[in-house]
N, C-alpha and C positions, 0 to 999 in steps of 0.2 A: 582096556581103555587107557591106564594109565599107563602102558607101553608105548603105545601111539602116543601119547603127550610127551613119554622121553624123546623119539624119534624127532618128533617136531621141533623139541626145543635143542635137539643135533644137530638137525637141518639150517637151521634159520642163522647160528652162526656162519654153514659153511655159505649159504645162498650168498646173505650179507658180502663175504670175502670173495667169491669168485663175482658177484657185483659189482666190488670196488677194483677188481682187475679189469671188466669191461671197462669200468668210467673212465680208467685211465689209458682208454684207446688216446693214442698220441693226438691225432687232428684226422678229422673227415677229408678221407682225398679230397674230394667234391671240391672245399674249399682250396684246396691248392691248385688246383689244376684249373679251377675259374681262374685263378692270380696270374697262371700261367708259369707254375712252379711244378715241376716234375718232384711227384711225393718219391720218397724213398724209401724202397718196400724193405731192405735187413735195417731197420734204425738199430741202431748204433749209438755211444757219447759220441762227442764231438771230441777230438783226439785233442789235448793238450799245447800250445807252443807259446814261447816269450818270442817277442817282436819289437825293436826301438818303434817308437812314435815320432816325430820330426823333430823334437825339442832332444834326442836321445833317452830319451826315459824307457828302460822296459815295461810292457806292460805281454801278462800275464792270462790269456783267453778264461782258465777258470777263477781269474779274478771280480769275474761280471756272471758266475755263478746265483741262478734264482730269477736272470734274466731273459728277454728273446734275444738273441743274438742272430745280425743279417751279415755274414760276410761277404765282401765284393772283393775279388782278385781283380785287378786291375792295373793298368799302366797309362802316362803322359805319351806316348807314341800311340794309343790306342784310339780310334777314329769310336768307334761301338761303344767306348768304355766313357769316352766325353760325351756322348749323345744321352745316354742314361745319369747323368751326374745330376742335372739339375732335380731329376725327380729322385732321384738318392734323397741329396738335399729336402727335399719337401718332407720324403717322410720320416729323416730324422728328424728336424725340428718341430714336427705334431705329433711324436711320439718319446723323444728324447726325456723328459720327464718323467714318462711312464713305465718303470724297469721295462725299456727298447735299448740296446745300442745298434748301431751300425758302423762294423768297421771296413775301412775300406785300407785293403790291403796293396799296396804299390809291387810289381816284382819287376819295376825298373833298373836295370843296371847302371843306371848313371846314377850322379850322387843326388845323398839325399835334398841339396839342397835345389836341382832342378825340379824334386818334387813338390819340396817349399813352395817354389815360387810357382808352381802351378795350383797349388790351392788357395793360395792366397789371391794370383789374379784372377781368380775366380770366386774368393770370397765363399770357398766350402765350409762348413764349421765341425762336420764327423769327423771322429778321430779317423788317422792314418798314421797305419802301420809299416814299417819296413821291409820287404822280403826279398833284397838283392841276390841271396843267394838260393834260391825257392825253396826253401826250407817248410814253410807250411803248404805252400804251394804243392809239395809235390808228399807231405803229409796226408793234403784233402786229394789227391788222386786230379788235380786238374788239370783236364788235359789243351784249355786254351782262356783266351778271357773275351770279354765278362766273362766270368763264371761267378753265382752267390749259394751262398749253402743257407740255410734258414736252421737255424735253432732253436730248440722248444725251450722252456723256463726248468725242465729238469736234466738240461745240458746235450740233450736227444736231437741229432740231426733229424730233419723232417721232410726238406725240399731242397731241389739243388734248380738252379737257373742256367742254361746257359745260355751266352748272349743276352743282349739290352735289354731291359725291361723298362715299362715305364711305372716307375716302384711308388707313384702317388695315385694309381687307380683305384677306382672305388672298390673293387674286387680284393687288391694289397692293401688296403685301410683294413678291410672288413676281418680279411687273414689275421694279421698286426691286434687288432683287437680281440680277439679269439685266444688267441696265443697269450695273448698279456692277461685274460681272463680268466685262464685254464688254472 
């Protein structure tokens, strides 16, 4: 009898630990693919890169580490990439307080201050990034735009978008929440 109680009490740390391995399944397809987000079955980090922002500031992808991170490749030439902008819009600023960023990543070739001025006559307020030279762009393997990668809060790619999305549906709220939850 007292064999079996040592067994038991061997068991129940390993249960315990290969438990906290399930719990840390990254996200339920389910949910992604209601969002309309193709899950990413080898998850992976999310590879590194520094990027000016319009003001010339680097900024740093694992500097927003502990966060969800949405990125959007995108361009001002892009017909698909301004169609989707406004709900961009939407769901950074109903989630932008809540460890969310969304960065929207430009890979226009013209200078940065055509990009300027298209954010601003649009009145976007997500940061944007710089990538004239496709430098992250061709780090995330993209091969057109839109294209958005979803990022989990322990730096884990999760979903990848391509083409528009309307990124303020209840389905992408619901995602967005989960994620910020986890």
């Amino acid at each position: 009898m007292a064999s079996r109680h040592k067994w038991i009490l061997f068991l129940i740390p390993l249960l315990l630990l290969f438990g906290s391995f399930s719990q840390s399944k990254v996200i339920d397809e389910d949910l992604l693919i209601k969002a309309k987000i193709t899950p990413i079955k080898n998850i992976k980090k999310a590879p590194n890169f520094t990027l000016e922002d319009l003001c010339g500031k680097k900024v740093e992808l694992h500097s927003f580490k502990g966060k969800v991170i949405l990125l959007v490749f995108w361009a001002t030439w892009c017909g698909p990439c301004k169609k989707e902008m406004p709900s961009m819009e939407a769901l950074y600023r109903q989630f932008k307080h809540r460890d969310f960023v969304l960065l929207g990543i430009s890979v226009d070739y013209e200078k940065k201050e055509r990009v300027k001025e298209f954010i601003e006559k649009n009145d976007w307020s997500f940061p944007i990034l710089l990538d004239p030279k496709l430098r992250a762009y061709h780090l995330y393997e993209i091969k057109g735009i839109p294209t958005s990668i979803l990022i989990d809060r322990q730096g884990r790619m999760v979903g990848k978008a391509l083409g528009p999305r309307d990124w303020d549906a209840p389905e992408v709220i619901s995602l967005i929440e989960v994620l910020i939850n986890q």
